[in-house]
Structures are given as structure tokens and as C-alpha cells.
N, C-alpha and C positions, 0 to 999 in steps of 0.2 A: 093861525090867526095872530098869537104873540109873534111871530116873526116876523109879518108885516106891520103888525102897529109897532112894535122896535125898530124897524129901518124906519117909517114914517115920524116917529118921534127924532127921532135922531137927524136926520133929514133936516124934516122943516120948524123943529122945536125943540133943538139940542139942549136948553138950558131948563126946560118944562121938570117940572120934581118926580114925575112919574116914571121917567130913567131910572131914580133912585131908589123905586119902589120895582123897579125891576129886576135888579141886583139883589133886594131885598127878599123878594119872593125866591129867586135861585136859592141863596142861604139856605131860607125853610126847609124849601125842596130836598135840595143835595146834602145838608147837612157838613155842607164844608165852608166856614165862617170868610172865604177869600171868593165866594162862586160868583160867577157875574151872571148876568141876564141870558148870552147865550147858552151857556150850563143849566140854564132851571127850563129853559127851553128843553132842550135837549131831552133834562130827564124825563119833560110831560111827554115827549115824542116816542120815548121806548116804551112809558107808562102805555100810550096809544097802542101801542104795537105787541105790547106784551096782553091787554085786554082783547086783540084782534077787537076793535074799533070798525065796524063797516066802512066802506067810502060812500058816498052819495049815491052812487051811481047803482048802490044794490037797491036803494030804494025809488028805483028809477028816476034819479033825478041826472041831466043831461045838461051837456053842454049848451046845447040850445034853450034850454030853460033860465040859465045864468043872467042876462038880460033882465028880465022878469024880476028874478029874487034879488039882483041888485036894485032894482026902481023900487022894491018894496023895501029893503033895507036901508036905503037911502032915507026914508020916511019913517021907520022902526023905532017907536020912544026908545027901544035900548039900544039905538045908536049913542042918544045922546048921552049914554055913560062911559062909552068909548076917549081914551084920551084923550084922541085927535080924531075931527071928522076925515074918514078916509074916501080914497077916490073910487071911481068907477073901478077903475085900473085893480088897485090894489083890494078892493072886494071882488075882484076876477079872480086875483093870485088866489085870495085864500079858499075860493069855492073848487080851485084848481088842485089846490092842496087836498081840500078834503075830497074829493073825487077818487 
């Protein structure tokens, strides 16, 4: 999910301050004072992988369901604390990722 709302900010809101809270979370993260946004990505993805993380798909949730949970997400009050409203598309990606 951070990896698409980072190309979508960047994208269509390069100058948005929330870039720089992206970098700033890396820091945290990684503990190295120079880390950017894809580096704190990054660490949350091994973190994923080292907790073995399910994908969706164990809790039988389907490609052909995506549809569905995108029109509900689309409408979700916790969209609205998302940086940037994202698109069908890119709430595709990330049910794809987590899959």
C-alpha cells in the first residue's frame, strides 16, 4: 500500500508535504539518518515477510472479489485519511500485492 500511495503522490502531488513524511518514517524505520521513503518501504516488506503475513487469498478472498472491495473502499471513512484519493487502478495494485 505505501508503495502505491508513493508513486501516486509523486505522480500527481510531487510537492504535497507528505513525501517528506515519507522519508521521515524510513529514518525511524531503518535507523539510518540518510534513508528515503523506498528504504522504510522496504524494511516494512521483510518485517511482512519475516512475520509470514498471510496473503488474502488464505482467507479466501479472490480476484474476482477485488471489484466489490474496491467500490467499498472507495466509500471507506478511512479512505479519507489517505494522502491522496487513489484510483480504482491503484487500489487493484495493492489488493494484488497483498494477494
Amino acid at each position: 500500500m505505501l508503495e502505491t500511495n508513493l508513486k501516486a503522490l509523486r505522480e500527481r502531488a510531487p510537492e504535497a508535504p507528505t513525501l517528506a513524511r515519507f522519508d521521515e518514517l524510513a529514518r525511524l524505520l531503518t535507523g539510518k539518518p540518510k534513508a528515503r521513503a523506498e528504504q522504510g518501504i522496504e524494511w516494512l516488506n521483510r518485517l511482512v515477510r519475516a512475520l509470514k503475513i498471510s496473503p488474502l487469498e488464505k482467507y479466501g478472498i479472490q480476484k474476482a472479489d477485488f471489484p466489490a472491495i474496491i467500490a467499498q473502499a472507495q466509500q471507506a471513512s478511512s479512505m479519507k485519511g489517505n494522502p491522496l484519493a487513489l484510483t480504482d487502478n491503484e487500489l487493484g495494485k495493492i489488493l494484488e500485492q497483498a494477494s
